[in-house]
KEPALO-108439 format. One line per 3 residues: number of its first residue (from 1); for each residue x, y, z of N, C-alpha, C, O, CB. Coordinates in nm, 3 decimals, decimal comma. Each point is the difference from the previous one (the first is absolute). Glycine has a CB too. Layout:
N
NUM = X Y Z X Y Z X Y Z X Y Z X Y Z  ...
# end
This chain:
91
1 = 10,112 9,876 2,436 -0,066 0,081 0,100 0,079 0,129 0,014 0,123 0,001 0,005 -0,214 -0,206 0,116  0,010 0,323 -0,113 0,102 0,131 -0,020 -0,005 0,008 0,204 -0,084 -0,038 0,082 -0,008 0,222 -0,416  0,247 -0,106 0,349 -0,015 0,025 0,189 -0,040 0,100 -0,040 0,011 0,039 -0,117 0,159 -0,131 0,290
4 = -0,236 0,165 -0,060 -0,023 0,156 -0,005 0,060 0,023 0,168 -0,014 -0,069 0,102 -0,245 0,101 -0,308  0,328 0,095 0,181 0,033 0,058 0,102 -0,106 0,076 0,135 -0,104 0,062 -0,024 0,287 -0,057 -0,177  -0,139 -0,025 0,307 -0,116 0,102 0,056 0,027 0,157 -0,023 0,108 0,058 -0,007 -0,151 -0,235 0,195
7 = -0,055 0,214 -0,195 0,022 0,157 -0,063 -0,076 0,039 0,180 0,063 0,094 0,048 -0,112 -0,069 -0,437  -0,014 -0,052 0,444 -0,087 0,049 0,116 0,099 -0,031 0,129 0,091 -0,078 -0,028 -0,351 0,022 -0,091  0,257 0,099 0,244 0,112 -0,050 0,114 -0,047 -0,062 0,064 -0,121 -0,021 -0,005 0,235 0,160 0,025
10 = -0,023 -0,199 0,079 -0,046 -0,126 0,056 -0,199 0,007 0,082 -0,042 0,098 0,062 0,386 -0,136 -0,007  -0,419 -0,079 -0,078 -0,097 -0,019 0,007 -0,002 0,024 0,174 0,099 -0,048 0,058 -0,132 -0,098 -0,309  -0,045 0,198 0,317 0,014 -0,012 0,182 -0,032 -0,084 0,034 -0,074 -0,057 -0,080 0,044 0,215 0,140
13 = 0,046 -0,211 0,032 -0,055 -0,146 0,041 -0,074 0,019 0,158 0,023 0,084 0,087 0,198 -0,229 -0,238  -0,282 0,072 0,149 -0,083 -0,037 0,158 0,068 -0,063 0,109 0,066 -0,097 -0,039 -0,252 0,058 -0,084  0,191 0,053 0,209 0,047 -0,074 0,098 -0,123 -0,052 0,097 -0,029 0,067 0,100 0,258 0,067 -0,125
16 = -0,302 -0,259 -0,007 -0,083 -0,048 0,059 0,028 -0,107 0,121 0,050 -0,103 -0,044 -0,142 0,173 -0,169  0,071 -0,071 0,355 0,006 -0,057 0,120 -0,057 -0,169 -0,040 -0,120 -0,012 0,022 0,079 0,279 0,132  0,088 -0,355 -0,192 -0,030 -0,141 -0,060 -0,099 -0,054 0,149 -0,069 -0,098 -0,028 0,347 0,040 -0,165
19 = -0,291 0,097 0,314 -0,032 -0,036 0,086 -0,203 0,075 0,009 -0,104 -0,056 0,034 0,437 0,020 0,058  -0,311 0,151 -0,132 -0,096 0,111 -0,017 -0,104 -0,057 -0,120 -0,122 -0,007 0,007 0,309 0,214 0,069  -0,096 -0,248 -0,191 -0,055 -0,043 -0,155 -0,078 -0,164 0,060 -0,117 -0,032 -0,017 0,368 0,172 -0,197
22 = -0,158 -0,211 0,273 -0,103 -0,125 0,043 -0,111 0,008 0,083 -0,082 -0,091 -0,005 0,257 -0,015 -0,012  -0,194 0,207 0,099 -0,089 0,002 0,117 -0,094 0,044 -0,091 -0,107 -0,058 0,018 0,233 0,103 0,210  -0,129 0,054 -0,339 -0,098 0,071 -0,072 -0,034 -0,094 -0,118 -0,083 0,051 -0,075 0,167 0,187 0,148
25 = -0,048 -0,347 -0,107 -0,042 -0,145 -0,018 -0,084 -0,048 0,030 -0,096 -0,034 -0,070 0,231 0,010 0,074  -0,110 0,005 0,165 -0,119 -0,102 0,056 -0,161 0,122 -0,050 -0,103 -0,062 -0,028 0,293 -0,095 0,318  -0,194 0,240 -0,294 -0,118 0,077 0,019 -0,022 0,010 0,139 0,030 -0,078 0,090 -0,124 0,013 -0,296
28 = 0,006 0,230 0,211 -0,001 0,089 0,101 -0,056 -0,089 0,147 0,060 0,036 0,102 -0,103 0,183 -0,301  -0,033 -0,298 0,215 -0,067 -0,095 0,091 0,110 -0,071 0,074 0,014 -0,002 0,122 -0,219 -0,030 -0,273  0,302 -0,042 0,039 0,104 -0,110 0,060 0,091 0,131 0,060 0,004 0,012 0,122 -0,002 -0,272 -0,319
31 = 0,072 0,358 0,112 0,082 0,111 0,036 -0,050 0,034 0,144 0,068 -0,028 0,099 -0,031 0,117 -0,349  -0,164 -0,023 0,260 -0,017 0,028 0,165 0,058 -0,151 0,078 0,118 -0,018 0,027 -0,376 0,203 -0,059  0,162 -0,270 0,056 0,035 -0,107 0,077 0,121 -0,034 -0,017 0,023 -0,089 0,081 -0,215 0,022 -0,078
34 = 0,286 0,089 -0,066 0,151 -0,057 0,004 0,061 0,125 0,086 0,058 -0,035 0,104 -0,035 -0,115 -0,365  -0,026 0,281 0,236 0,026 0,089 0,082 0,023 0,044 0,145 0,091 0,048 0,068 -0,165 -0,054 -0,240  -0,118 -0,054 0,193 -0,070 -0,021 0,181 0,073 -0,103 0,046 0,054 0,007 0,111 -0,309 0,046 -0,130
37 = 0,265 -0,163 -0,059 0,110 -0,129 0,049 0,146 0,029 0,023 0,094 -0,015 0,078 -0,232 -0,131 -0,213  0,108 0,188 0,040 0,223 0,074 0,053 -0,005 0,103 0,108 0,050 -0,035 0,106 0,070 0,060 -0,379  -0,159 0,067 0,268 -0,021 0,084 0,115 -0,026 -0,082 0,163 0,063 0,004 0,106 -0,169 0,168 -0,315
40 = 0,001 -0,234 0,173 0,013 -0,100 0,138 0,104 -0,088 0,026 0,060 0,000 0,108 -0,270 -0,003 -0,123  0,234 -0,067 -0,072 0,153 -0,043 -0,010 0,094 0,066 0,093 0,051 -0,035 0,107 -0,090 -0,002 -0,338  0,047 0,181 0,131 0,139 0,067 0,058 -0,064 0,025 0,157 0,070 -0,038 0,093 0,053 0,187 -0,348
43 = -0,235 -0,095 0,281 -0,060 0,056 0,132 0,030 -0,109 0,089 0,003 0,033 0,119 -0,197 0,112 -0,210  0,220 -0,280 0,063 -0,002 -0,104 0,140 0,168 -0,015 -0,020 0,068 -0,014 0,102 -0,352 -0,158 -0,094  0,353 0,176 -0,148 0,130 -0,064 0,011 0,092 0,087 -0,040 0,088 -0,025 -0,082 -0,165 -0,182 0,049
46 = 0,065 0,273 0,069 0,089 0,179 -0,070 -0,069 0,104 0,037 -0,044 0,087 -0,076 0,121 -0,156 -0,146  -0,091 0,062 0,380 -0,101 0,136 0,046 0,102 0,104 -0,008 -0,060 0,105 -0,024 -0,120 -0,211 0,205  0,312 0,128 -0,173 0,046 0,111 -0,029 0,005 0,047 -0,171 0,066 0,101 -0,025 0,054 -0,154 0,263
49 = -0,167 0,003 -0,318 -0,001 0,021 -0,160 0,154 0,034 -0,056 0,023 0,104 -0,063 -0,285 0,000 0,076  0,343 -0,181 0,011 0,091 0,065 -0,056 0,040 -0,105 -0,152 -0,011 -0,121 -0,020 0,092 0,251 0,294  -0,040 -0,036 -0,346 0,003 -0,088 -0,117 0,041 -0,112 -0,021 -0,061 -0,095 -0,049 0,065 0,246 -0,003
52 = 0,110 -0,147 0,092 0,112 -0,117 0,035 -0,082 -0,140 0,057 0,050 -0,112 -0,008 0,150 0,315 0,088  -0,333 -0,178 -0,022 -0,050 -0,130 0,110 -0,169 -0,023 -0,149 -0,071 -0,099 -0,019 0,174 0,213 0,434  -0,108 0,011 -0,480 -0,099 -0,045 -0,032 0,065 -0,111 -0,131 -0,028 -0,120 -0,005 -0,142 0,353 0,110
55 = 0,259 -0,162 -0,205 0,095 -0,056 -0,114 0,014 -0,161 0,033 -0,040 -0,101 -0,058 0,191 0,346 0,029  -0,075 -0,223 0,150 0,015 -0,162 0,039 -0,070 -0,100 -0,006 0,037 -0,106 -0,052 0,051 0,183 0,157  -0,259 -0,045 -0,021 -0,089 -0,061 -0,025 -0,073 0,028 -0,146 -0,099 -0,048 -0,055 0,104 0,034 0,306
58 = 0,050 0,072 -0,273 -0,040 -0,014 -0,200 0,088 -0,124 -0,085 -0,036 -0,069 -0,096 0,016 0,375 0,076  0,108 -0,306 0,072 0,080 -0,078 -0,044 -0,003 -0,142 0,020 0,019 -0,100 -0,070 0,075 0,282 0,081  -0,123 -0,158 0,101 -0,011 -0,177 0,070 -0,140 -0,067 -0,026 -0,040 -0,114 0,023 0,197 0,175 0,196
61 = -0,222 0,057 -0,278 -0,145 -0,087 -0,066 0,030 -0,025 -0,159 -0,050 -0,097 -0,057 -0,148 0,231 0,228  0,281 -0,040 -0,238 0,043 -0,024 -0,169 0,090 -0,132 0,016 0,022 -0,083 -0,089 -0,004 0,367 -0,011  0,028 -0,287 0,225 0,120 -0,145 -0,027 -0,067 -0,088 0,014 0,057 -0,109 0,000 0,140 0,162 0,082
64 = -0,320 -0,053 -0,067 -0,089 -0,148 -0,007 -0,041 -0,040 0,164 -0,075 -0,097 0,013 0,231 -0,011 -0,255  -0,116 0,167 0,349 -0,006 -0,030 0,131 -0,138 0,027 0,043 -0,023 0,119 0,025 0,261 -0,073 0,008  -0,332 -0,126 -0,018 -0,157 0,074 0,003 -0,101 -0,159 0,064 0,003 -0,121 -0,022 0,033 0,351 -0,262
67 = -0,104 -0,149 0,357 -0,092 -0,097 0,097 -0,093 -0,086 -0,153 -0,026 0,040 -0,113 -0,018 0,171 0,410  0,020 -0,327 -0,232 -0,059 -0,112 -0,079 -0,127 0,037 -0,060 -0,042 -0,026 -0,113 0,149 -0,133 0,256  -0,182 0,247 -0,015 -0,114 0,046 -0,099 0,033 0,120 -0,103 -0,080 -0,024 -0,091 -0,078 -0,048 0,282
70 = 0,206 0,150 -0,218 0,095 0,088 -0,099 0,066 -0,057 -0,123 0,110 -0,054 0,002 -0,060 0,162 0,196  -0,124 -0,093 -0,306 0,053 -0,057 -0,119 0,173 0,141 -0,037 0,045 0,106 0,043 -0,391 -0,247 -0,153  0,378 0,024 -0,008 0,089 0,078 -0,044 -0,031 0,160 -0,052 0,062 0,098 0,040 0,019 -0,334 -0,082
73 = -0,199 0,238 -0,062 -0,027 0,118 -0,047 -0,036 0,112 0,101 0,056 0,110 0,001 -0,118 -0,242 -0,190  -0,053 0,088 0,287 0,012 0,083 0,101 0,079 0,099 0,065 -0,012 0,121 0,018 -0,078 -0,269 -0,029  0,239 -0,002 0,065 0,094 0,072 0,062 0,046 0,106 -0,067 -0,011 0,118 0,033 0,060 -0,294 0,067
76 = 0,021 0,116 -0,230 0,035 0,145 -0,067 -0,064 0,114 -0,011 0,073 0,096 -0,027 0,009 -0,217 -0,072  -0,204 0,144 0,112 -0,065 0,055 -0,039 -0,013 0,107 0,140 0,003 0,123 -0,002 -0,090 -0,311 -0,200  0,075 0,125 0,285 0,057 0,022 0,171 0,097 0,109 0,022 -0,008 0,103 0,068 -0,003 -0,350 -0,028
79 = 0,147 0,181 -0,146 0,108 0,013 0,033 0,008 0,138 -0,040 0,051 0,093 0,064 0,029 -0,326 -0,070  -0,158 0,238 -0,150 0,011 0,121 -0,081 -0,063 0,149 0,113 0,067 0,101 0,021 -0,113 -0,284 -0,295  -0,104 0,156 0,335 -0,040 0,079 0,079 0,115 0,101 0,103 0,035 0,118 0,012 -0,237 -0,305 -0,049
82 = 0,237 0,023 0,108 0,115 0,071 0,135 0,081 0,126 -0,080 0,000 0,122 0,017 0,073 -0,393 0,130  -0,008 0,186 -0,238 0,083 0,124 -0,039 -0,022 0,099 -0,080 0,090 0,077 -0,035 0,025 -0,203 0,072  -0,247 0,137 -0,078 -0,066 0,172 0,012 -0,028 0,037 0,104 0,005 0,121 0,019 -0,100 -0,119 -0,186
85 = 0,060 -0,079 0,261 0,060 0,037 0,122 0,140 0,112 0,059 0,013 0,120 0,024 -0,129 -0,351 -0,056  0,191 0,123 0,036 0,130 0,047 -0,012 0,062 0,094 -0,050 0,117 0,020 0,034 -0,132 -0,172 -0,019  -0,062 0,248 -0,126 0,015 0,126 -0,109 -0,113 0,081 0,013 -0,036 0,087 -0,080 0,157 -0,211 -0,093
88 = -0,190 0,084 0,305 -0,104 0,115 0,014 -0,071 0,002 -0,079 0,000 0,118 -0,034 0,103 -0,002 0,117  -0,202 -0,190 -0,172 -0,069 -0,018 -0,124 -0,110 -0,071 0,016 -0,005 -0,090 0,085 0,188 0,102 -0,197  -0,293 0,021 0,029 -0,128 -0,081 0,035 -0,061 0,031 0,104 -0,121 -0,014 -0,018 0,197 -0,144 -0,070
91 = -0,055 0,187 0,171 -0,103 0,064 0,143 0,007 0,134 0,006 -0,062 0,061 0,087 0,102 -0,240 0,068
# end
């Protein structure tokens, strides 16, 4: 096998939000409703929005902590919303 050198400079790369890339997954229908749900979320349990309260409750739904009717995929999926939330994103 011959190496070949790169003759061109480094390739740029993307920096894509892994939280942003899953929500745009579910498709645009699930994306709203996961959004309106986090927002109400934060609106009853983080009425001051501060990141720090929304993150947390992002977190504590990715760690698996989630009401019985709430499947796993959901939550995450939950979790992912809040914290576009949290980065000002999606709304």
């Amino acid at each position: 096998m011959h190496n070949r050198q790169m003759t061109d400079g480094p390739a740029e790369a993307e920096i894509v939000q892994i939280d942003d890339a899953l929500l745009d997954a579910c498709g645009p229908e699930l994306r709203a409703t996961l959004l309106t749900e986090a927002a109400m979320l934060a609106e009853a349990f983080a009425p001051e929005g501060r990141t720090e309260q929304l993150e947390a409750m992002a977190a504590t739904l990715a760690s698996g902590a989630r009401d019985e009717e709430m499947d796993r995929t959901r939550a995450r999926q939950l979790a992912c919303a809040l914290r576009c939330l949290a980065r000002g994103a999606g709304i």
